[in-house]
C-alpha positions, 0 to 999 in steps of 0.5 A: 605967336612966339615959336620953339627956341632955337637949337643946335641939331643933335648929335650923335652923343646926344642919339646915343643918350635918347637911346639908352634912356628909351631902353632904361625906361622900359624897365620901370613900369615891371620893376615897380610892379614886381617890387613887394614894397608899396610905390611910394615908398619905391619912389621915395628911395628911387629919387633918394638914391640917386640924390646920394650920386649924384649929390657929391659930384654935383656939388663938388663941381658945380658949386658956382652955378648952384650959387647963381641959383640963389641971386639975381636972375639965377633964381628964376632958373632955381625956380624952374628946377624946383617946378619939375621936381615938385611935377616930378613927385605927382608924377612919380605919386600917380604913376607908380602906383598905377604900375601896381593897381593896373597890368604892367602894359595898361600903366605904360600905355596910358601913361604915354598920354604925355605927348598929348599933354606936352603938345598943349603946353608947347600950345598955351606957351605960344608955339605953333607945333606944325599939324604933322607934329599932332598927327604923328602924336595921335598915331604914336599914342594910338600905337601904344594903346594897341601895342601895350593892349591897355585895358579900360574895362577891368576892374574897380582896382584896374580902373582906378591904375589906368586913371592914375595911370593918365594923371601921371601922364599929364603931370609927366609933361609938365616935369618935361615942360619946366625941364625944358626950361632949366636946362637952357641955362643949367648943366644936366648934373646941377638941374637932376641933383636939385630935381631929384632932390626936391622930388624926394623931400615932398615924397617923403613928407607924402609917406610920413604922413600918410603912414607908408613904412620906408623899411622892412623890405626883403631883398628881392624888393631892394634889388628892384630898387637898386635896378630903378636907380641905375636904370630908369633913374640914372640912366633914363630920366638924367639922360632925357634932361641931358638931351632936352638942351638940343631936342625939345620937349615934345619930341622927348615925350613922343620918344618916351612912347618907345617905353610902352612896348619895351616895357610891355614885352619885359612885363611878358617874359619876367612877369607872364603879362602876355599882351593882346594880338594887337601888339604888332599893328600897334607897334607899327603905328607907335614907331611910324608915329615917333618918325613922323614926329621927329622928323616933322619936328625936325623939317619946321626947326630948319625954317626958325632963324637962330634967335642967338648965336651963344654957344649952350652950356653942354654943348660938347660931348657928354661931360655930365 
């Protein structure tokens, strides 16, 4: 039975990061569903956008290791990057839409079945996750549901938004689950810019062919589009790969459950989608679930030898 690979505990960049993606996700869902544009459309230039960021420093400074990429070895680290993009793009093609079909909390909500997911991925990859790591994943997602007040009874068009809505969940941890892997050899910066990238290429061909006009926009729709770029884009995604080199995939995907109420509580004051009265109790059980997670996780790791002892690309602070 083979364990989770070893990793320096995190520091206080690395928190830091966790934290400020947690508050950058959450305005995703009630960006998307404000945006008078369909969603993938949204998504496509989403991903695109950031590309055009992150793309000329990327290759700039990283030409070397995206060489290494295409030789020996390197290429089943490509490979792995090119996984999450494509995971990245089901993710974005399910989810996004939900963020439309269904209310702003139910899209959150059900979406947050990733750490569900990414328990039994970490599983069918041969890692023992401790019982208290899967109690703290069914209270947090519990927590969500009541928090988020995610409704399975409404209508076809809501019905069909929460289905999405779990779909994208699942393919959400698999995006983590090969994000995980990449960034054990790969900087933030190379990884994100060959993901992103990806994503954006197969979204695209999804839109051409299925007739989704890319233009035509008005400019509160745009501004939606610029917000999700440097907000959930830039400073969400790019900031949970950063810290997945020092905190393992199941706690990101617990952490991102943080998402559910933030976004519910933007989803209130901007759109007027007041949540149920459970949204309090739920709450509780969300945060007492995440703690429960984190530091369950964080107890098993002391007990796992270090299997080496070579110093991690990103390391040191932030430089991506």
């Amino acid at each position: 039975m083979s364990t989770a690979p070893h990793r320096p505990p995190p520091d206080p960049v690395t928190t830091g990061a966790l934290a400020l993606a947690v508050v950058a996700v959450s305005s995703s869902a009630p960006l998307v569903a404000f945006a008078a544009a369909p969603a993938l459309a949204v998504a496509f230039w989403r991903n695109t956008l950031s590309v055009a960021v992150l793309g000329p420093y990327s290759l700039g400074r990283r030409r070397a290791e995206f060489r290494s990429l295409t030789v020996g070895g390197g290429r089943r680290d490509g490979l792995y990057c090119v996984l999450s993009g494509v995971a990245l793009a089901a993710h974005f093609a399910t989810w996004m839409p939900s963020a439309q079909l269904t209310s702003v909390a139910a899209a959150t909500a059900l979406g947050a079945t990733q750490p569900v997911w990414q328990g039994l991925i970490a599983r069918g990859q041969g890692r023992r996750l401790p019982l208290v790591v899967w109690a703290g994943i069914g209270v947090a997602v519990a927590g969500a549901g009541l928090a988020t007040g995610a409704d399975f009874a409404g209508s076809g068009r809501a019905f069909a938004g929460d289905l999405l809505a779990v779909v994208g969940g699942m393919f959400a941890a698999v995006y983590t689950a090969f994000g995980e892997r990449a960034r054990t050899t790969i900087s933030t910066t190379t990884y994100t810019t060959i993901c992103y990238g990806v994503c954006a290429l197969l979204l695209l061909l999804v839109c051409l062919v299925g007739g989704v006009p890319l233009t035509g926009f008005d400019t509160g729709t745009w501004a939606a589009v610029l917000a999700l770029v440097a907000g959930a884009q830039l400073l969400g995604h790019s900031m949970f790969n950063y810290a997945l080199r020092r905190v393992s995939a199941t706690t990101v995907s617990v952490l991102i459950l943080l998402e559910a109420p933030g976004a519910a509580l933007i989803g209130w004051v901007w759109l007027g989608q007041l949540p149920r009265a459970t949204a309090l109790p739920g709450l509780a059980l969300l945060l007492a679930g995440v703690a429960v997670v984190v530091l369950g996780g964080a107890r098993a790791a002391r007990r796992v030898p270090p299997a080496s002892t070579a110093v991690p690309a990103d390391a040191g602070p932030l430089r991506d």
